[in-house]
C-alpha positions as a printed NumPy array, in Angstrom:
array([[-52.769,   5.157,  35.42 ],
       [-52.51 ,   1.373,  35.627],
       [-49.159,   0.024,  37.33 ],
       [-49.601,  -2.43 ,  33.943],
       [-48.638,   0.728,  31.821],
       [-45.813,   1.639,  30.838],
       [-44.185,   4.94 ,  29.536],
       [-43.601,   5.022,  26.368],
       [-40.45 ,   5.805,  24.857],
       [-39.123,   8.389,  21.812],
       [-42.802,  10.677,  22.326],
       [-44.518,   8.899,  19.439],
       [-47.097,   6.545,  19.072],
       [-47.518,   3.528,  16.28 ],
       [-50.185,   3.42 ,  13.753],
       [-52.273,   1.355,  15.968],
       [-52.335,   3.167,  18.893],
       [-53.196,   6.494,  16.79 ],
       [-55.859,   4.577,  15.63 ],
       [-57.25 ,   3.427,  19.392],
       [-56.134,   7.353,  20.67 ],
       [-58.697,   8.76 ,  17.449],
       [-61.381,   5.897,  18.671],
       [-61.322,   7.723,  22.366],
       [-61.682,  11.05 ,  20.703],
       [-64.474,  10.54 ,  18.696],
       [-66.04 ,   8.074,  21.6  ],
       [-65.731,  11.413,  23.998],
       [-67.058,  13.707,  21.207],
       [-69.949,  11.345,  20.829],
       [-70.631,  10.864,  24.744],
       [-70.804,  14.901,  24.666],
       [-73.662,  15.554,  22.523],
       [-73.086,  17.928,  19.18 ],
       [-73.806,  21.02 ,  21.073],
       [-71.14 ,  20.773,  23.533],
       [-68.366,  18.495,  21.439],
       [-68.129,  21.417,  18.416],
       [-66.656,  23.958,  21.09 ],
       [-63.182,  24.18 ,  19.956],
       [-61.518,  24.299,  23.487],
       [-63.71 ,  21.156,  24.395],
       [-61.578,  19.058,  21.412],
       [-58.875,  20.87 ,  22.378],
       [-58.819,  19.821,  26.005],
       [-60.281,  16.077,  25.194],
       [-57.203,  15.988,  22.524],
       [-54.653,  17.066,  25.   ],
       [-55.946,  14.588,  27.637],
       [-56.287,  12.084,  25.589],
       [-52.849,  12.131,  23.459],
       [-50.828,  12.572,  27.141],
       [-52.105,   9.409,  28.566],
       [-51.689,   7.421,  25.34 ],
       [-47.966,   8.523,  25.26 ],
       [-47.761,   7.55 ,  28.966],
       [-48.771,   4.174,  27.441],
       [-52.937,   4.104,  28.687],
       [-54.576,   2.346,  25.436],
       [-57.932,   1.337,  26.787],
       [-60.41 ,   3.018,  24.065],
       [-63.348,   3.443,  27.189],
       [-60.705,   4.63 ,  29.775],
       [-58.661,   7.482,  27.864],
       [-62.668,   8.499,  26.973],
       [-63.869,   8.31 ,  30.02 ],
       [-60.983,  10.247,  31.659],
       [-60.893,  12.759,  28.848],
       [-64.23 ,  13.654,  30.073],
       [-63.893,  13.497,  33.719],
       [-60.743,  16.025,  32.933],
       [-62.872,  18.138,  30.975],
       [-65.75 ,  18.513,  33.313],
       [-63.355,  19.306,  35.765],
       [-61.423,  21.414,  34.331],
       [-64.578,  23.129,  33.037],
       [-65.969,  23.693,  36.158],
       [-62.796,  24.43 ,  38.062],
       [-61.754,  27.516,  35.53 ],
       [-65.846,  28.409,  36.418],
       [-65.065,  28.546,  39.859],
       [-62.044,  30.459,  39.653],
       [-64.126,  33.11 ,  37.388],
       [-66.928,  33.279,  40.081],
       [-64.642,  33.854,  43.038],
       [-62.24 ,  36.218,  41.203],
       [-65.444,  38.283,  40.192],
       [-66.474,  38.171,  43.843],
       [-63.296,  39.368,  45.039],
       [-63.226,  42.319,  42.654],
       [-66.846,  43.66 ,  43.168],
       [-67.934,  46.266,  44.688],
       [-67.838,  46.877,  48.45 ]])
């Protein structure tokens, strides 16, 4: 997060920065293709990305998108790792 940013205060956000946190959303859904953006835990985890850092006061359209989907693809592939290795470790020997 920028040192610029601040915090915000109360846990709510004002009409216009719903509006700019929506804008990322749907500019992540759209950067995702249909196929992958109608999974319901992809929303899920772009939403919960995305509202966090516009409470912690990040309003940048192009950066909460752009993280949203850097968290995502992370996320994504460190729960896949974690899967792999945890079937590895429990196969047969």
């Amino acid at each position: 997060m920028d040192v610029g940013v601040k915090q915000k205060v109360g846990g709510a956000l004002y009409p216009d920065e719903v509006d700019i946190a929506a804008a990322a959303f749907e500019a992540a859904l759209a950067a995702l293709g249909t196929n992958r953006a109608n999974a319901y835990a992809v929303r899920r985890c772009l939403a919960r990305y995305i509202s966090a850092h516009a409470l912690r006061g990040e309003l940048d359209v192009e950066t909460l998108r752009d993280g949203a989907i850097r968290y995502l693809d992370n996320g994504f592939s460190l729960a896949a790792d974690s899967l792999a290795s945890a079937a590895r470790s429990t196969g047969p020997k």
